[in-house]
C-alpha positions as CSV (number, residue, x, y, z in Angstrom):
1,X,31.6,130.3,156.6
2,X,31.2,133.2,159.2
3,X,33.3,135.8,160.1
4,X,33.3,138.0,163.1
5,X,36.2,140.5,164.3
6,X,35.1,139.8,167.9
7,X,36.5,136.7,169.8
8,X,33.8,136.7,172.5
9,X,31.1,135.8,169.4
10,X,33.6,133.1,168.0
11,X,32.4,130.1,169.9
12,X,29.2,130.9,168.5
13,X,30.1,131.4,165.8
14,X,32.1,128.2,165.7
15,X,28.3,126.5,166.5
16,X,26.6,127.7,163.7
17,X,29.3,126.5,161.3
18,X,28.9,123.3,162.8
19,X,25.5,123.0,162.9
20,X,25.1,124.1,159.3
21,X,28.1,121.7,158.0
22,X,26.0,118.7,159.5
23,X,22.0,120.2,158.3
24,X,23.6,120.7,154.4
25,X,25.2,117.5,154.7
26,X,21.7,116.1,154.2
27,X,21.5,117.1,151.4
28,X,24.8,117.2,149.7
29,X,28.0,114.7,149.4
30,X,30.5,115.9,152.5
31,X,33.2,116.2,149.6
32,X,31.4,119.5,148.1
33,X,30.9,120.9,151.5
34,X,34.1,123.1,153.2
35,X,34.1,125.4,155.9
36,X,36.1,128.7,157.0
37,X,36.3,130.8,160.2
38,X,37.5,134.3,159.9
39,X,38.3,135.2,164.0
40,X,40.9,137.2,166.2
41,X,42.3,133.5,167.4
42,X,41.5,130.0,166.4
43,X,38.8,128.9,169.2
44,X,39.5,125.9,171.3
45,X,36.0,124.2,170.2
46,X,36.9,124.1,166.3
47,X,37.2,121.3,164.3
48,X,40.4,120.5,162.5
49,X,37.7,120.2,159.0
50,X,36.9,124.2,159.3
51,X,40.1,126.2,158.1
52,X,40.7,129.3,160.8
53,X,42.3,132.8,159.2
54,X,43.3,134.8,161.9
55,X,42.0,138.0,161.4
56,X,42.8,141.6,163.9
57,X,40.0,142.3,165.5
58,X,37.5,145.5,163.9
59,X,34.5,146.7,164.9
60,X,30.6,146.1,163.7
61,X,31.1,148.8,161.0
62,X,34.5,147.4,159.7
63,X,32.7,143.8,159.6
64,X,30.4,145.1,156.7
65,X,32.9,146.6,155.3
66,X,35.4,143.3,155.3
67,X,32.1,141.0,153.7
68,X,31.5,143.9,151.0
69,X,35.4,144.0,149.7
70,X,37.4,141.3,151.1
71,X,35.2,137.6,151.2
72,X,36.7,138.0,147.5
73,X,39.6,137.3,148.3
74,X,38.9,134.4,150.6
75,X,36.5,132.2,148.5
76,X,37.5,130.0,146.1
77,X,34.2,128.2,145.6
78,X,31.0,129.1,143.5
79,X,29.1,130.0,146.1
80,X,29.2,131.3,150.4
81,X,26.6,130.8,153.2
82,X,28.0,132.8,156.2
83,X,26.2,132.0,159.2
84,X,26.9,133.8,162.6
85,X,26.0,132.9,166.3
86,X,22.4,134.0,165.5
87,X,22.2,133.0,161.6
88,X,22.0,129.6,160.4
89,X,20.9,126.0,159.3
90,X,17.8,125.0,161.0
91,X,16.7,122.1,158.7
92,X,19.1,121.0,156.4
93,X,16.0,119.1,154.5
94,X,14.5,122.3,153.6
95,X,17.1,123.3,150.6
96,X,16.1,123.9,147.4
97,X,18.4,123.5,144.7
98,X,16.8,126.9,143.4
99,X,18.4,128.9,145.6
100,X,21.6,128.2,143.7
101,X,20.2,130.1,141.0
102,X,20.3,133.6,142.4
103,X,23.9,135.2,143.6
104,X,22.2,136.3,146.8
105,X,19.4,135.3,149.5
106,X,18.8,136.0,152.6
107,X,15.8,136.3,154.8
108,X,13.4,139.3,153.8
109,X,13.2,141.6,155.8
110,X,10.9,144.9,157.1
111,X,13.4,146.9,155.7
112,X,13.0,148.3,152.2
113,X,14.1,151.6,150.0
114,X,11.8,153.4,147.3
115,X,14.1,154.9,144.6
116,X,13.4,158.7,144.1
117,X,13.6,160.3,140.9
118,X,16.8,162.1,141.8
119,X,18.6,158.3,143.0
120,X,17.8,158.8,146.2
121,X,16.6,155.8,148.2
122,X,13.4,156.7,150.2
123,X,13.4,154.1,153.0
124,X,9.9,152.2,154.0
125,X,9.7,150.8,157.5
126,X,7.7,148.5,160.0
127,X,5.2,146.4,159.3
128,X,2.8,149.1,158.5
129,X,4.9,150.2,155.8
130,X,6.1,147.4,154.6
131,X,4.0,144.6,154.7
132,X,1.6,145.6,151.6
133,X,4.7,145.7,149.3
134,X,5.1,141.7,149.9
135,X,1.9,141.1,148.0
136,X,2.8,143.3,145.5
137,X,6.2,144.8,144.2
138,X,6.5,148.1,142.5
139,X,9.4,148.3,140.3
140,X,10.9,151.1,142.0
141,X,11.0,149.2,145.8
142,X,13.7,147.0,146.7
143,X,13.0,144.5,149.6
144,X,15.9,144.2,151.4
145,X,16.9,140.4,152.6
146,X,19.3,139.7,155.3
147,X,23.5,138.9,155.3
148,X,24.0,137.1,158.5
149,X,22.5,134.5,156.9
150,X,22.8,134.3,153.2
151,X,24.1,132.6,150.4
152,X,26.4,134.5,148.1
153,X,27.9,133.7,144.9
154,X,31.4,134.2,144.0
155,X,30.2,136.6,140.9
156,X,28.5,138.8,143.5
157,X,31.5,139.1,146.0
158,X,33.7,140.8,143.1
159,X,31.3,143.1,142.5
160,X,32.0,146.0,145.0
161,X,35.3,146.8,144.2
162,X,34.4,145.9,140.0
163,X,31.5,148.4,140.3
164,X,33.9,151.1,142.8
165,X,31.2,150.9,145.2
166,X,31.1,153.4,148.3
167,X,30.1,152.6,151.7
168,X,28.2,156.0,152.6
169,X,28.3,156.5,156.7
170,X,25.6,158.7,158.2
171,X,26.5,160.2,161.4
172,X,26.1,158.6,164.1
173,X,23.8,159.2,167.9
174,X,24.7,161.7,170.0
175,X,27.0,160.2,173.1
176,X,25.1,159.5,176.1
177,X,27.5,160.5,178.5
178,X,25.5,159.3,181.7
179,X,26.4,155.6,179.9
180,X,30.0,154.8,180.0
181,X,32.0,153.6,178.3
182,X,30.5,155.7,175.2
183,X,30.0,154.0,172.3
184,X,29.1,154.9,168.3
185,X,25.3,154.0,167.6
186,X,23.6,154.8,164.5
187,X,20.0,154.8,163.5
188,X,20.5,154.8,159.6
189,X,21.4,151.1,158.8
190,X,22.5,152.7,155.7
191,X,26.2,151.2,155.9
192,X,24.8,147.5,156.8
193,X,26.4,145.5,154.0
194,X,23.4,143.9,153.2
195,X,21.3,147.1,152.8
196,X,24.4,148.4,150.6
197,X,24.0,145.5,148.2
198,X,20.0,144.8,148.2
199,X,18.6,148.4,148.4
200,X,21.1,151.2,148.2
201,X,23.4,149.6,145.3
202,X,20.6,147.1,143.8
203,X,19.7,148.3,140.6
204,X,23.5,148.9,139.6
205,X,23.9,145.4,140.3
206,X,21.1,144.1,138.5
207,X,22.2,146.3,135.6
208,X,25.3,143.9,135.9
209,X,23.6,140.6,135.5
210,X,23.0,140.3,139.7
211,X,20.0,138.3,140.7
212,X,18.4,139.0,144.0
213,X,15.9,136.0,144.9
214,X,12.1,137.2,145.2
215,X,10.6,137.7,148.3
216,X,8.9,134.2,148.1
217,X,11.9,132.3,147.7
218,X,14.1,134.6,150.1
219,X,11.3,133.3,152.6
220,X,11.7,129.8,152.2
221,X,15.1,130.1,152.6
222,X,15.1,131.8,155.8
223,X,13.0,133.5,158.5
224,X,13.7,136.8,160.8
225,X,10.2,138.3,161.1
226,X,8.5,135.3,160.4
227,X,5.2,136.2,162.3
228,X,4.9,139.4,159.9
229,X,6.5,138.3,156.1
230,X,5.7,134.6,156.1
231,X,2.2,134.7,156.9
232,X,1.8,137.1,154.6
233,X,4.0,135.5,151.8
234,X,1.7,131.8,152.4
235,X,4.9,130.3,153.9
236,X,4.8,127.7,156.3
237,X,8.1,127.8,158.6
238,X,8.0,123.7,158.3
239,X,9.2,124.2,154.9
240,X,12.4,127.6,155.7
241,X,15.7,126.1,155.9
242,X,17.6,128.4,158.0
243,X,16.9,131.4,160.5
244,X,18.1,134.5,161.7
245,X,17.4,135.9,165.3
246,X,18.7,139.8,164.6
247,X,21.2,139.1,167.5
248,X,18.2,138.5,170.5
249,X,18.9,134.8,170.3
250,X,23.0,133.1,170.1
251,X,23.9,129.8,170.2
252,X,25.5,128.3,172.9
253,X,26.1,124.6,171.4
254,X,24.9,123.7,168.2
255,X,21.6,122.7,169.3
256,X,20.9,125.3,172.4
257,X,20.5,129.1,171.9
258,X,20.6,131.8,174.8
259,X,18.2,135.2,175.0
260,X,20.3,137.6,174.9
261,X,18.3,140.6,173.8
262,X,14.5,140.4,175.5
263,X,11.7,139.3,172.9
264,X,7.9,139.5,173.2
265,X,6.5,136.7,175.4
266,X,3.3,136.4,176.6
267,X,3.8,135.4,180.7
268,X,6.1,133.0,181.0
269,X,5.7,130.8,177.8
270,X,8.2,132.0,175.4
271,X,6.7,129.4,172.7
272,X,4.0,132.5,172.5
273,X,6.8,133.8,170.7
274,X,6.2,132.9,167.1
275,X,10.2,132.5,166.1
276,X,11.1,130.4,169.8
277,X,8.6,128.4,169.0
278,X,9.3,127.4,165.5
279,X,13.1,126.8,167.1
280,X,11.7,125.2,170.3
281,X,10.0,122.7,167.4
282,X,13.1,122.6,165.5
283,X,14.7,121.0,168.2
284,X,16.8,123.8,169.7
285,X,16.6,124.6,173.7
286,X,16.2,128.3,174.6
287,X,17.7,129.7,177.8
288,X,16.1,132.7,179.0
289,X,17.4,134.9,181.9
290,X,15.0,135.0,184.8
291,X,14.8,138.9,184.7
292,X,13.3,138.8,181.0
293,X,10.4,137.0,183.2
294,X,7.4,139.4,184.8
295,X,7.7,139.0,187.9
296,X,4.3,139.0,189.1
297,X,4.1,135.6,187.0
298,X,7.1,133.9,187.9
299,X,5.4,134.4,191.8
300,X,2.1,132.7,190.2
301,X,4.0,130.0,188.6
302,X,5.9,129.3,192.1
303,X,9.3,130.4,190.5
């Protein structure tokens, strides 16, 4: 399933449902598989197998807010994968019917909180800060793992509004008015849905029978910073099932992504890129706009 309030991100949207419907399908009987698309208006590309709720269209911060209290109410199986236009099945061969025991996974992520004697969530950052805490967990650091691409059971979606969970919103970046038009930006991911329910909210939910998948697990499920955690966990990206580009790469087709956001690339080889590569391997063609290029080295390369 995938939901976005955005129409422009519906066709991709539409592509990762796709893609994923056909990857899980070899693995499991078409009959157990169903698909939904939460949107503005039902795109022209999708399938009369996906069901389409219209939706009105809402903002980045009212998207984690929709997945934290309303996917309740649109589920009716045991269990969700949203996918987005950069989250979803790369190899379908890859599942593992242990994932199915946990009530959520996602990729791990740098990203984690140290609780504080007085319940406050310290958070830990980069790879520096990070990294050593995936070879050894404290019991007081939660690793947070990634929602636009994660599995979900139906006992977890109940839970914020069972529990009364609050969505706390730091403030956000002061307007740059030179930059119009002016947008709210945030550097606390704080009221990210999947921070809410991994790190901020975590132990509550544990205390209620929640189980989180260990960081190994999480990692063969799916990959974000793969160059970082799954070295460092001993996983090889042959074996991840699914992937999630933190918005810098969308799919354009089911098989055919587009750089949108500029990632690190050494000349002009993006397969120096640790994540394009493993996709460029996976199958999937990567368009990258010319200016992402160094120009000194597209005029070496005769570009």
């Amino acid at each position: 399933m995938s939901v976005t309030g955005h129409q422009d991100y519906a066709e991709g949207s539409v592509y990762a449902i796709l893609r994923s419907y056909e990857e899980l399908q070899k693995k499991f009987p078409v009959d157990n598989l169903s698909c939904l698309l939460v949107c503005p208006t039902r795109p022209e590309n999708l399938p009369e197998y996906v069901r389409h709720i219209a939706c009105k269209p809402f903002s980045y911060l009212e998207y984690n807010v929709f997945v934290l209290y309303s996917l309740d109410d649109l589920i009716e199986t045991d269990f969700a994968l949203i996918v987005q236009n950069d989250g979803f099945v790369l190899n379908g061969n890859n599942w593992r019917e242990e994932f199915l025991e946990y009530d959520y996974i996602g990729a791990p992520l740098l990203y984690m909180g140290r609780a504080k004697e007085n319940g406050v969530i310290e958070p830990i950052v980069n790879w520096e800060g990070c990294l050593p805490y995936y070879k050894s967990v404290p019991d007081d650091v939660f690793i947070g793992q990634n929602g636009g691409f994660s599995l979900r059971s139906k006992k977890l979606l109940g839970m914020p509004r069972k529990l009364d969970m609050n969505v706390l919103i730091s403030h956000p970046k002061k307007l740059e008015m030179g930059r119009q038009p002016v947008a709210l930006e945030y550097d606390d991911p704080n009221h990210n849905e999947d921070i809410i329910l991994t790190i901020i909210y975590r132990k509550l939910l544990e205390s209620q029978g929640i189980q989180f998948a260990p960081p190994k697990i999480a990692a063969y499920f799916a990959g974000e910073s793969v160059d970082a955690i799954h070295s460092t966990l001993g996983v090889s990206l042959d074996d991840v099932f699914g992937v999630h580009t933190f918005g810098c790469l969308v799919l354009t087709h089911k098989n055919a992504l587009y750089m949108q956001k500029k990632m690190w690339f050494y000349g002009i080889d993006i397969c120096t890129n640790i994540l394009c590569k493993w996709l460029n391997d996976s199958g999937l063609s990567i368009e990258v706009p010319y200016h992402f290029f160094p120009q000194e080295e597209l005029e070496k390369a005769g570009w």
